[in-house]
C-alpha positions as CSV (number, residue, x, y, z in Angstrom):
1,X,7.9,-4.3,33.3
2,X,7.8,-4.5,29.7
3,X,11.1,-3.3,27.6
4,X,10.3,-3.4,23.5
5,X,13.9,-2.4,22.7
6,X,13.6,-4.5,19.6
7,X,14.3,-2.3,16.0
8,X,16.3,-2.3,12.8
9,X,17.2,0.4,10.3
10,X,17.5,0.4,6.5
11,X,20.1,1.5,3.8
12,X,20.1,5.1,2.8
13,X,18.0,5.5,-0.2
14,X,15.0,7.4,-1.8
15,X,11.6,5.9,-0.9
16,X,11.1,4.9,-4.6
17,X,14.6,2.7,-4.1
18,X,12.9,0.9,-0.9
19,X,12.1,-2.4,-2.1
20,X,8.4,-3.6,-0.6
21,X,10.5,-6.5,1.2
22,X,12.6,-4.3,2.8
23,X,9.5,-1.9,4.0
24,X,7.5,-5.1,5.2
25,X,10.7,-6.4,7.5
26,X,11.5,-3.0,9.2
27,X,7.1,-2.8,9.3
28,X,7.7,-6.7,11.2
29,X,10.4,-5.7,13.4
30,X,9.9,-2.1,14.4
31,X,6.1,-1.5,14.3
32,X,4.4,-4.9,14.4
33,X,7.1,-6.6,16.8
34,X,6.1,-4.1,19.4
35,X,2.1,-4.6,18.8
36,X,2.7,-8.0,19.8
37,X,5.0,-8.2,22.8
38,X,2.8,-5.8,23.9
39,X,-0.4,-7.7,23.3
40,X,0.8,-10.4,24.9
41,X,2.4,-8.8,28.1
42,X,-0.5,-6.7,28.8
43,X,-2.7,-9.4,30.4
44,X,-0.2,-10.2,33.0
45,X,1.1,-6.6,34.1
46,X,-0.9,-4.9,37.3
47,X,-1.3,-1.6,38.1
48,X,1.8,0.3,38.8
49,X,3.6,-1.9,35.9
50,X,5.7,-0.3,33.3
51,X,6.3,-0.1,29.7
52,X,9.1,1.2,27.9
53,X,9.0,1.5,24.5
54,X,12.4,2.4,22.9
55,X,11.8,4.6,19.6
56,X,14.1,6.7,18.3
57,X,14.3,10.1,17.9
58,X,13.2,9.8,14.4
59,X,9.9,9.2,15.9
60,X,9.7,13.5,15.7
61,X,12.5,14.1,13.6
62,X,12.3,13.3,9.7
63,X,15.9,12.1,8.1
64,X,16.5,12.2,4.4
65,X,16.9,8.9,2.4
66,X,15.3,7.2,5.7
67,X,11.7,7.3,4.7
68,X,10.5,3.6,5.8
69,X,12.5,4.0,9.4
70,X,10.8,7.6,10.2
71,X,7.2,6.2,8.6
72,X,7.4,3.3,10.8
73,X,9.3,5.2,14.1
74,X,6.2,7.8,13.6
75,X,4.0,5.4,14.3
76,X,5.5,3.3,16.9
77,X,5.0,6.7,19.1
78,X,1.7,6.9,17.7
79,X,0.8,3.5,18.9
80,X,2.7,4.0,22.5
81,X,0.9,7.2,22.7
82,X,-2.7,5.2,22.2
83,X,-1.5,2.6,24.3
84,X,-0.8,5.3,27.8
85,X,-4.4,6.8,26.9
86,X,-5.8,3.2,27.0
87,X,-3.4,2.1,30.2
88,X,-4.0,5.2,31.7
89,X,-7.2,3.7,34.0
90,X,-5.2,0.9,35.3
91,X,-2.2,3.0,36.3
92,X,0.1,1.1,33.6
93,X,2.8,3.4,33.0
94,X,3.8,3.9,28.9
95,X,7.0,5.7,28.4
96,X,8.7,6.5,24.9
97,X,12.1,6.3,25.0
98,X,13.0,8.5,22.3
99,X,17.5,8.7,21.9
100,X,19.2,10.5,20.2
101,X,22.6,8.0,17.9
102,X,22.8,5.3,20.3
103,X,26.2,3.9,19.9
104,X,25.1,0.0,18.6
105,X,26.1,-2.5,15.6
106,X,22.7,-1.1,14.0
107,X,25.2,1.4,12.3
108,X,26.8,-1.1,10.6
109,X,24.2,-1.7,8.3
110,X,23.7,1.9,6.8
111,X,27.2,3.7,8.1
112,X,29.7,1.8,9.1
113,X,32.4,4.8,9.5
114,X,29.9,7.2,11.6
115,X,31.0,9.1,14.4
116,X,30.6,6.6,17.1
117,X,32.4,8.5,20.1
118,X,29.8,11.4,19.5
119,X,26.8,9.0,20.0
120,X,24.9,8.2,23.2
121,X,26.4,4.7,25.0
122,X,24.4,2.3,25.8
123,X,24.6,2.2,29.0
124,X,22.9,5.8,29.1
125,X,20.3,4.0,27.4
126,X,20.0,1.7,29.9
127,X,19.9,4.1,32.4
128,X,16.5,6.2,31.2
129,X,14.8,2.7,31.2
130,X,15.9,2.8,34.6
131,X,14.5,5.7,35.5
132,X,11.2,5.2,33.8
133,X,11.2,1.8,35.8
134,X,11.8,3.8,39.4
135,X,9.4,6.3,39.2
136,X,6.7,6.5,41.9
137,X,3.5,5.1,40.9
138,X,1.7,7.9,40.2
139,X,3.9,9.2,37.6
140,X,3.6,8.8,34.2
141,X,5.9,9.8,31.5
142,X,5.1,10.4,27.9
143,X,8.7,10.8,26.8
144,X,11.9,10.4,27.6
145,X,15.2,11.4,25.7
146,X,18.5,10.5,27.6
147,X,21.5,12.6,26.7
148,X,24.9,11.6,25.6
149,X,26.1,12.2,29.3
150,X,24.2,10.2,31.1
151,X,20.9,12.0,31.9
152,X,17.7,12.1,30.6
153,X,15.4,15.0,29.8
């Protein structure tokens, strides 16, 4: 099983206020960061294997003043979306784990006084990679969104 739970947000700010330093990190970390943990797990993960991609939910949703993060979310599900079509023939299960405000220091950096008791725990987190991990092997999921109590849909 592979886990890419790696990912880092940026300030709030218009796109023309995104410095091309800043786009190129969140580009290392969130997009290119999975490309290669996945590149190099692949060779070594048999059939019935999993990956679990954790995205965001701004992979679908579009956030104002958050144009590098969505860009670069979008296409992290584009990529994991590939990736099951390609994985699909040797029963590699892709998932997209897509949640909702996880509640993690990543708020710090953009809004440290956000509602934090509102947000999903981690541990609920934890819990759809779980899931994804348990399934039997003929299933194949190409999302998964757990819920702030627990579940996942």
């Amino acid at each position: 099983m592979l886990v890419n739970n790696a990912g880092t947000a940026q300030p709030l700010g218009a796109i023309e206020q995104t410095s091309i330093e800043l786009w190129r990190g969140l580009m290392d970390t969130n997009l290119t960061g999975l490309f290669l943990c996945s590149r190099a797990a692949l060779p070594l993960m048999k059939a019935g294997a999993t990956v679990v991609n954790n995205l965001s939910v701004a992979a679908k949703t579009v956030f104002p003043n958050f144009a590098a993060y969505n860009t670069l979310k979008h296409g992290a599900l584009g990529f994991t979306l590939s990736l099951r079509e390609e994985l699909m023939p040797r029963a590699i299960r892709i998932v997209a784990l897509m949640p909702g405000a996880t509640d993690t220091d990543l708020w710090q950096q953009f809004w440290p006084d956000a509602p934090r008791e509102r947000m999903i725990d981690v541990f609920s987190v934890a819990q759809a990679v779980l899931y994804a991990a348990l399934l039997p092997p003929g299933a194949n999921l190409s999302e998964l969104v757990p819920t702030p109590t627990g579940g996942a849909l």
